[in-house]
N, C-alpha and C positions, 0 to 999 in steps of 0.2 A: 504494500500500500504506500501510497505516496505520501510522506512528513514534510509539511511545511512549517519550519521556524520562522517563527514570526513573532510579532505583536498586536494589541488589537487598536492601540494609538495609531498606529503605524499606517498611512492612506497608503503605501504603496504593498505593504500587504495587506491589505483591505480590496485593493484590487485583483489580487493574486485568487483571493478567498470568494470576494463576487464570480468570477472565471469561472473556479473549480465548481460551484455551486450552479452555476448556470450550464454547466458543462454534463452535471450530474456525478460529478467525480468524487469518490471517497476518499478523503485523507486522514492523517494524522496531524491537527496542529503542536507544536510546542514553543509553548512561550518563551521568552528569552529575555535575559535580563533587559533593562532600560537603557542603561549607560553601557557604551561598546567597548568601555576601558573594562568592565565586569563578564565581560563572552570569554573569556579562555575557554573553558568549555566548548560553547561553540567551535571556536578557532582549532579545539582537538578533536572534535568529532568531524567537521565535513570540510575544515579550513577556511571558515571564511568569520567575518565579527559582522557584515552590514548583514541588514533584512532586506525583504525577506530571502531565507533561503529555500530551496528544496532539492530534499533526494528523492529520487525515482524508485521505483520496483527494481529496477536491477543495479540500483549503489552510485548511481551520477549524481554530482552538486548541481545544479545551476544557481548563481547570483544573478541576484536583482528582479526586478519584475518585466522588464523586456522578456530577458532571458527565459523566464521562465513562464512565461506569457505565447512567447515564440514556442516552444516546447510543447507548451498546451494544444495547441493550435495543430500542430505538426501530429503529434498522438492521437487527439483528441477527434479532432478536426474542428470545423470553424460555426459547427451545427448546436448549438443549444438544446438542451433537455427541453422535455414539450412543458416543462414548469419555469421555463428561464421567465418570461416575461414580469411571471406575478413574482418572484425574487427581485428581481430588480425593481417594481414598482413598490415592492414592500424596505426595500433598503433605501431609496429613493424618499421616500413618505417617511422613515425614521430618520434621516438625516436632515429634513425638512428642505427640499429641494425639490423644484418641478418637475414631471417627469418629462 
């Protein structure tokens, strides 16, 4: 299953996690410290301290949300789960922005 390190501050893994959701894709989130001077951890398990990360099913890192956004796309394909819309209009409507 796919782990994404992340935070839930964090907008660019926010977008990472809207994707996987609208994608229908299960993951694994794990939180990760606030401050990047506090990721050793991080930094020993997949190499890297910025968010979000993620590893794949088969042990790849990708950084950043391009990255892993591109990934998604490529695996995935560019097709939404037939629920994507009302995810996005419900994260849309909590974040109080138009749809």
């Amino acid at each position: 299953m796919l782990e994404l390190f992340q935070a839930e501050w964090c907008p660019h893994s926010g977008k990472v996690r809207q994707r996987l959701t609208e994608l229908g894709v299960d993951f694994v989130a794990r939180q990760v410290a606030a401050d990047p001077e506090s990721r050793r951890g991080l930094r020993e398990e997949v190499g890297e301290i910025e968010i979000p990360v993620a590893r794949t099913e088969d042990g790849r890192t990708l950084a950043g949300e391009e990255e892993i956004l591109a990934y998604l796309d490529e695996r995935y394909g560019a097709r939404p789960a037939p629920d994507a819309e009302e995810h996005r209009r419900k994260a849309l409507d909590k974040a109080g922005l138009p749809e």
